[in-house]
RODO-2510 file (C-alpha; in nm, 4 decimals, decimal comma):
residues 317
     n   res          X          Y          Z
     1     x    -1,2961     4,6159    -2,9991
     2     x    -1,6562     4,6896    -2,8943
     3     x    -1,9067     4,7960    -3,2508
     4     x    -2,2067     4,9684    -3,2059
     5     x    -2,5079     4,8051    -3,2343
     6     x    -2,6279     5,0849    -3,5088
     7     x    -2,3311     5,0281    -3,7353
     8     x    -2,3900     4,6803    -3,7555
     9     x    -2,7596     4,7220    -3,8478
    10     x    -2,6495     5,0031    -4,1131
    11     x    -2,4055     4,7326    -4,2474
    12     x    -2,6336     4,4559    -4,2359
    13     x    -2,8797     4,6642    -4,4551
    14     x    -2,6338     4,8105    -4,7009
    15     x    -2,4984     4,4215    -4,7451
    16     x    -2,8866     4,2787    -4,7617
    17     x    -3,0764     4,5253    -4,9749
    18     x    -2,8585     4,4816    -5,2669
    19     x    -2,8107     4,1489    -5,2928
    20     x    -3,2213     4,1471    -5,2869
    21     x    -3,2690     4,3635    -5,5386
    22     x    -3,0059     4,1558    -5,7573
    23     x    -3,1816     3,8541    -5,7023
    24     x    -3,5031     4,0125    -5,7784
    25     x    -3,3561     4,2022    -6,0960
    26     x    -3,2553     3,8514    -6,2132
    27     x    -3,5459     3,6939    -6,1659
    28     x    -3,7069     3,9557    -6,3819
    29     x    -3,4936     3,9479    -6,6500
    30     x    -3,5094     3,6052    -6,6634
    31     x    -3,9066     3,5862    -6,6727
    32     x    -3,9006     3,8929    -6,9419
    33     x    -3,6356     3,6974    -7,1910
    34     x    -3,8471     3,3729    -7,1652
    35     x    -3,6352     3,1664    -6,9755
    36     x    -3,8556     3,0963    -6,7261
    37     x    -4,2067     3,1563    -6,8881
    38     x    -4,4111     3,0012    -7,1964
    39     x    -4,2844     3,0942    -7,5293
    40     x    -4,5250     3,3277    -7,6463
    41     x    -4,7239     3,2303    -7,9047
    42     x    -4,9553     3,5018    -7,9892
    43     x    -4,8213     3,8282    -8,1069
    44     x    -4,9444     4,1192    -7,8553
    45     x    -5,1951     4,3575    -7,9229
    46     x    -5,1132     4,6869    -8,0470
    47     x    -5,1113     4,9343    -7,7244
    48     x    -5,1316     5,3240    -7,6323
    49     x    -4,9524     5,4529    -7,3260
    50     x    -5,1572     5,6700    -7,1635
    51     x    -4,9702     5,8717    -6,9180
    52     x    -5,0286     6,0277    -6,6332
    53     x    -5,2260     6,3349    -6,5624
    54     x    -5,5512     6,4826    -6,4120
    55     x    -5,8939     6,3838    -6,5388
    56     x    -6,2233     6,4556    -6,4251
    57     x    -6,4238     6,1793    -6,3726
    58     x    -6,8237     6,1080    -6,3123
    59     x    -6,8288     5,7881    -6,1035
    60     x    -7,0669     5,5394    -6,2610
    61     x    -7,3013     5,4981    -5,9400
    62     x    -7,6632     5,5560    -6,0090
    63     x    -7,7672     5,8290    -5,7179
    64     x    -8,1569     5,8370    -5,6119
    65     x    -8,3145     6,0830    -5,3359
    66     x    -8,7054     6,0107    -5,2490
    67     x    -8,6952     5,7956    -5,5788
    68     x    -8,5208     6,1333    -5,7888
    69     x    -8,2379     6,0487    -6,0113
    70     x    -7,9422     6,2630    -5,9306
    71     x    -7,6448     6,3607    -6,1079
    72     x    -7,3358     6,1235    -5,9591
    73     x    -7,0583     6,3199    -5,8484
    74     x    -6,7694     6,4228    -6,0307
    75     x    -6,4546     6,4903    -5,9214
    76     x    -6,0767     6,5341    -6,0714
    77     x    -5,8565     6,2316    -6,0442
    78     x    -5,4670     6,3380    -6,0159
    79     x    -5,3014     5,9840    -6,2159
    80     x    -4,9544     5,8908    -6,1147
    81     x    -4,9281     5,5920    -6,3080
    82     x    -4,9286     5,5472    -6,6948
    83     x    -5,2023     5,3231    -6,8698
    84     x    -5,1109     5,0117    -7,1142
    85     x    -5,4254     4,9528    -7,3265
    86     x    -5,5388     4,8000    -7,6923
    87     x    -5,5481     5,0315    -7,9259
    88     x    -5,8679     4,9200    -8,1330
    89     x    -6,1064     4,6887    -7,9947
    90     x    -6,0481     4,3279    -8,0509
    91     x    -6,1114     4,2168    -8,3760
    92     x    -6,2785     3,8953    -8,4766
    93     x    -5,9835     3,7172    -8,6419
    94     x    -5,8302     3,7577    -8,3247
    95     x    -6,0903     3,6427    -8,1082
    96     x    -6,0849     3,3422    -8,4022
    97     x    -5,7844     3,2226    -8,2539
    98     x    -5,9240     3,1470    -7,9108
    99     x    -6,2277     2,9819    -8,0319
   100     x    -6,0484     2,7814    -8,2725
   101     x    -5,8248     2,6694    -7,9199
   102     x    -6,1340     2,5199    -7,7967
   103     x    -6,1463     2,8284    -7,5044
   104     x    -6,3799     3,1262    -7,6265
   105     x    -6,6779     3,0169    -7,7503
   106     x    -6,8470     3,1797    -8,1068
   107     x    -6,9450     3,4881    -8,1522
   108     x    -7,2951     3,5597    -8,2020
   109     x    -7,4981     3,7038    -8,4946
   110     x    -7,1895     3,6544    -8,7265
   111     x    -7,2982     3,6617    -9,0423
   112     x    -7,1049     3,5306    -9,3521
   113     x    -7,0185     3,8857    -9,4691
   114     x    -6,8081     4,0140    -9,1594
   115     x    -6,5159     4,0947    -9,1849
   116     x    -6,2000     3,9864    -8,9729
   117     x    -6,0541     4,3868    -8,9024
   118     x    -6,4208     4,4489    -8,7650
   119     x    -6,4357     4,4749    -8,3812
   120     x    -6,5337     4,1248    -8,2238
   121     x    -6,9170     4,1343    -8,1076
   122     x    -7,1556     3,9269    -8,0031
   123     x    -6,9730     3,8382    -7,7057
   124     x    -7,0606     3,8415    -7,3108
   125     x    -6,8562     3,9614    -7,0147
   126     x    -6,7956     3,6027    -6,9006
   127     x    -6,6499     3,5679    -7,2995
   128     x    -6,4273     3,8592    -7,2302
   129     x    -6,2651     3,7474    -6,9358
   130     x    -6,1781     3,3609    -7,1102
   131     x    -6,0406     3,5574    -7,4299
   132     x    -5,8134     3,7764    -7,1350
   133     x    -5,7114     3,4619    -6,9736
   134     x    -5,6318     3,2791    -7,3001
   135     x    -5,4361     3,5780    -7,4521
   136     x    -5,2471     3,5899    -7,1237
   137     x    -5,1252     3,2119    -7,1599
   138     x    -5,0469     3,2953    -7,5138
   139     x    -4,8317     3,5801    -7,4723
   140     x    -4,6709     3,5418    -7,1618
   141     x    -4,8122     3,8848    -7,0404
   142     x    -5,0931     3,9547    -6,7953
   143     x    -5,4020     4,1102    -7,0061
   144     x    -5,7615     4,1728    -6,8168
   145     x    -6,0618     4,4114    -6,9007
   146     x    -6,0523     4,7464    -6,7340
   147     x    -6,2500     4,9316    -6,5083
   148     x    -6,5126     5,2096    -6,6015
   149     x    -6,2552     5,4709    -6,4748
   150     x    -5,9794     5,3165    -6,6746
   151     x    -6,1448     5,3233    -6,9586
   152     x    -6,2562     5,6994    -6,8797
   153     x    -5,8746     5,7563    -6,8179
   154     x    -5,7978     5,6450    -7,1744
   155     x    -6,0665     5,7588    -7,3763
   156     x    -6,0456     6,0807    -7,2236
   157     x    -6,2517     6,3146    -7,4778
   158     x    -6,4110     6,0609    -7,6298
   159     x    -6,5532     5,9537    -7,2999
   160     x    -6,9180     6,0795    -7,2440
   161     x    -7,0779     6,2680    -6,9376
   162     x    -7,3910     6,1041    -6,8541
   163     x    -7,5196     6,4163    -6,6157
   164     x    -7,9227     6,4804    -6,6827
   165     x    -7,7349     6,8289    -6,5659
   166     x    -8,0330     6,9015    -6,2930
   167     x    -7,9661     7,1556    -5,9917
   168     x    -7,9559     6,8646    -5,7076
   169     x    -8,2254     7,1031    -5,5026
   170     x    -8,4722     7,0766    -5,7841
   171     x    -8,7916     6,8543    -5,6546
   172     x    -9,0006     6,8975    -5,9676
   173     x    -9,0221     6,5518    -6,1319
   174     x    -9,1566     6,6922    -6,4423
   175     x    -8,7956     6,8579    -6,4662
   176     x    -8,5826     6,5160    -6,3958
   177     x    -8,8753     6,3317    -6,6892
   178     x    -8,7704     6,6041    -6,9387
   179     x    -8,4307     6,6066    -6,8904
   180     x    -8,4424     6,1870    -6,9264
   181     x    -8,6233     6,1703    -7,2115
   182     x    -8,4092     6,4598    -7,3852
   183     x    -8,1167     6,2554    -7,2671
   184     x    -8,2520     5,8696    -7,4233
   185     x    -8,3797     6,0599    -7,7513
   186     x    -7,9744     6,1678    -7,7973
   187     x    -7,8690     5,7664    -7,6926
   188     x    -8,1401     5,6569    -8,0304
   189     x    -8,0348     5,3837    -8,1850
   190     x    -7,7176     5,4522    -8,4471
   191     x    -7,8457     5,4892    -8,8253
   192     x    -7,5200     5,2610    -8,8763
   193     x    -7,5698     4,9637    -8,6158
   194     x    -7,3436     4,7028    -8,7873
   195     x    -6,9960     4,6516    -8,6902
   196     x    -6,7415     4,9005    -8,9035
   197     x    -6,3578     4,8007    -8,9698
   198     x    -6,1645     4,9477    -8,7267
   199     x    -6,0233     5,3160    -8,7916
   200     x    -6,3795     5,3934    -8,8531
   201     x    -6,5129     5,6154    -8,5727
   202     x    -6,1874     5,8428    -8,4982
   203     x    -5,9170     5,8656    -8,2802
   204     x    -5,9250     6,0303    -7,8636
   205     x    -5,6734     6,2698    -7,8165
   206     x    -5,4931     5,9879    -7,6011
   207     x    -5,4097     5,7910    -7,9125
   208     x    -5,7025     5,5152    -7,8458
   209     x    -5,9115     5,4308    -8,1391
   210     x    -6,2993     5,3691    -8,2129
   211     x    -6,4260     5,4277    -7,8543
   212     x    -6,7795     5,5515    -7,8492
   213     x    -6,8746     5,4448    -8,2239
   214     x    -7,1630     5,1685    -8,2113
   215     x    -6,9442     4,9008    -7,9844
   216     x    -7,0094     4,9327    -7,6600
   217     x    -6,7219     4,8040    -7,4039
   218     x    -6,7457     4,5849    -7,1382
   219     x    -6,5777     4,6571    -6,8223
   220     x    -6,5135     4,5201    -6,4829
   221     x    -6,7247     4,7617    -6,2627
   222     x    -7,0216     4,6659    -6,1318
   223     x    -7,3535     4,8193    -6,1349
   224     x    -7,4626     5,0432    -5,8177
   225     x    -7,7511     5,1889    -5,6855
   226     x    -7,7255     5,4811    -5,4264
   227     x    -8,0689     5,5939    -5,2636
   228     x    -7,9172     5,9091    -5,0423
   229     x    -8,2406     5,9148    -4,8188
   230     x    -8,1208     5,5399    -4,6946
   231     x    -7,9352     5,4828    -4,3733
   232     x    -7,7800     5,1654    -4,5332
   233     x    -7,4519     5,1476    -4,6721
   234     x    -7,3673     5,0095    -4,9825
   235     x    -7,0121     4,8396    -4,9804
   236     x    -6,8552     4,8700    -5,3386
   237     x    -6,9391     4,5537    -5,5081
   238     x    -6,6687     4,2499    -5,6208
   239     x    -6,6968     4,2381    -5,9639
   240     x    -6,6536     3,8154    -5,9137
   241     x    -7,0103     3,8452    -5,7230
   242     x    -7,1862     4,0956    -5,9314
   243     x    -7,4470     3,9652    -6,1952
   244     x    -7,4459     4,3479    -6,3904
   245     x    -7,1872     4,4973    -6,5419
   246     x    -7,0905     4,8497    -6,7013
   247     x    -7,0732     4,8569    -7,0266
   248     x    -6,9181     5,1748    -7,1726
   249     x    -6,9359     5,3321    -7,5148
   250     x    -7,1612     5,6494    -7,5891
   251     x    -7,3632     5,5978    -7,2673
   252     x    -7,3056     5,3624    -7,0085
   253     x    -7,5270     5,0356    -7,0008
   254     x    -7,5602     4,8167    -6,7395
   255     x    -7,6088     4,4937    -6,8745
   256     x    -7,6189     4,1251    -6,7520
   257     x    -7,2878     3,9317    -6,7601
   258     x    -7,4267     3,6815    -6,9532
   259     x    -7,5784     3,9408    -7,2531
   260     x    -7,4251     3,8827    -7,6062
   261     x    -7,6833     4,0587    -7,7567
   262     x    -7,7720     4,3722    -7,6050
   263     x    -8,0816     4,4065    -7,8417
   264     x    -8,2513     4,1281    -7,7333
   265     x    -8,2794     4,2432    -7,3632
   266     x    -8,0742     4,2620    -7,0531
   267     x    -8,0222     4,6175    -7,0341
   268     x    -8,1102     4,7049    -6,6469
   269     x    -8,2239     5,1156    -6,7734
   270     x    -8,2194     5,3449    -7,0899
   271     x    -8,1639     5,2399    -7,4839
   272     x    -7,9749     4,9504    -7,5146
   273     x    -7,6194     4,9301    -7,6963
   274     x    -7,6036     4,8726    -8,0832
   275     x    -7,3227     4,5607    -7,9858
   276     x    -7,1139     4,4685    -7,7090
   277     x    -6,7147     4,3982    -7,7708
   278     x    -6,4384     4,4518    -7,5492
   279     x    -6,0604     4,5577    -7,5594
   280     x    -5,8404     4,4797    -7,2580
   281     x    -5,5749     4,6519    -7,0304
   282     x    -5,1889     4,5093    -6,9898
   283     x    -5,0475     4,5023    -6,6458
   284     x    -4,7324     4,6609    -6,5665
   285     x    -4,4259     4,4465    -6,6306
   286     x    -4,2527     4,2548    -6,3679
   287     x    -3,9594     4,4720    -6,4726
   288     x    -4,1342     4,8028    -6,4656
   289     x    -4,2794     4,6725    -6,1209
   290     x    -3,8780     4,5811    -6,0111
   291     x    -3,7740     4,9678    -6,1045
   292     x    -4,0237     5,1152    -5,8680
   293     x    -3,9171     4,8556    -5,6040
   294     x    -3,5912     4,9816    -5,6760
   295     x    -3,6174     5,3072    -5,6345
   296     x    -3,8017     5,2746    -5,3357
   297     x    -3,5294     5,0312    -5,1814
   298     x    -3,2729     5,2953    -5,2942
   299     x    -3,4527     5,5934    -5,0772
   300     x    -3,4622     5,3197    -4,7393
   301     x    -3,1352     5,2320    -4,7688
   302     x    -2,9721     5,5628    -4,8078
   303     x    -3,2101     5,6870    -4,5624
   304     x    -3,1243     5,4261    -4,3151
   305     x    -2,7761     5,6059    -4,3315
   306     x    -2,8979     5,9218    -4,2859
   307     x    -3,0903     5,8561    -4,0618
   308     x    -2,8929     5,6339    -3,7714
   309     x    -2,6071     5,8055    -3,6477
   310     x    -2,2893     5,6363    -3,6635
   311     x    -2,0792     5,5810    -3,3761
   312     x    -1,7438     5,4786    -3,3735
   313     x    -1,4809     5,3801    -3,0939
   314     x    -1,1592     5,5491    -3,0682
   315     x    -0,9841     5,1857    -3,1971
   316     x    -1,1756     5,1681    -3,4972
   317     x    -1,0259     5,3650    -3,7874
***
């Protein structure tokens, strides 16, 4: 009896795939019960889900033509994925825990009278990132800070437009200096600069909390220039090479990575922040991760049946 060489590749893939995604599914389960990671020993933060949908979004790229500021371009982002990110900034008793694990160092400009459910500030980029790797060896999960556009993604209404909102053919600088200075005199510095409890600057319609309020947020993107008159390209920075960072709150601030206090300089343009905190993103779930695989797996194999013809001979029944 003669097979067909298709047949035997259909059966080889109907016998494989599964017993894949089996191992695979046990793996997962196995990491997500504990069995084969740390016990965790810090409770997780609490978390919105943002899910998906379309946003519009105003990249954070500084634009120039012939030394003009221009408006960076914004454009509507269709999200297929849902968001897992901290609900309220993190607080001070929690970064506590990481400094008192020899890891994050202090705080700065802590007084004796602040409170532990006050966001955490006083704090650099580079002290955000150890807190993100700490809390990720503590909990079992992977945490990190998110992007500009994340963060735009979750905050949603809350998230400000920076546009000086200047018709891109306009060459009178007088027009771009007005617009500016109307623009910093709105950024002033908050009547309220000290750190408030959480809860106390309101709620996006996404569910996240405090965004925008007098902590500003750093995140992983990287400060960029654009001059459109130049014939050199600028390749999107790596955030591990970059020296100035986006911090977001009710204006973007580029500041250096090693800023704790925004006040005291280190703000590249514009008014400064009123503090600098962070809150972080969680990464999808090695489960969550194995039910896309899953379903992807499902439409090759049942493709792969559609799609090769079967062929049998007239002694095979």
């Amino acid at each position: 009896m003669v097979r067909n060489a298709a047949t035997d590749a259909v059966s080889g893939i109907s016998i494989a795939i599964p017993l894949a995604l089996l191992a695979v599914l046990s793996g997962a389960v196995a990491v997500q019960s504990g069995l084969l990671a740390p016990e965790a020993t810090v409770a997780s933060p609490e978390l919105v889900t943002v899910m998906p949908r379309t946003f519009a979004y105003r990249e954070a790229t500084e634009y120039f033509r012939k030394g003009l500021a221009l408006d960076a371009p914004k454009r509507d982002v269709a999200m297929t994925t849902s968001l897992e990110i901290m609900k309220f900034q993190t607080t001070l008793v929690e970064y506590n825990r990481c400094v008192a694990d020899g890891v994050c160092q202090p705080a700065e400009d802590r007084d004796s009278l602040s409170r532990d459910d006050v966001p955490v500030t006083g704090v650099s980029y580079d002290d955000a990132m150890h807190y993100a790797q700490w809390l990720s060896e503590r909990t079992g999960q992977d945490w990190r800070l998110p992007s500009d556009f994340e963060l735009a993604y979750a905050a949603a209404d809350r998230f400000p437009d920076d546009a000086l909102g200047i018709d891109i053919d306009d060459k009178n600088p007088a027009t771009r200096w007005l617009a500016d200075y109307e623009r910093e005199a709105r950024r002033a510095a908050s009547t309220t600069p000290r750190p408030q409890p959480k809860g106390s600057f309101g709620v996006a319609e996404t569910g996240l909390v405090d965004f925008a309020g007098n902590v500003w947020e750093w995140t992983t993107t990287c400060n960029k220039r654009i001059d459109l008159g130049s014939q050199v390209t600028v390749d999107e920075p790596d955030p591990k090479d970059c020296g100035i960072m986006i911090a977001s709150g009710r204006h973007r601030a580029p500041m250096s990575t090693f800023v704790r206090l925004p006040k005291g300089g280190g703000c590249s343009v514009g008014s400064p922040p009123d503090n600098l905190g962070f809150r972080l993103v969680r990464e999808q779930s090695i489960l969550q991760g194995v039910r896309g695989f899953t379903r992807r797996a499902a439409a090759a194999t049942f493709g792969a049946f559609v799609s090769v013809p079967t062929k049998r001979g007239q002694d095979e029944g």
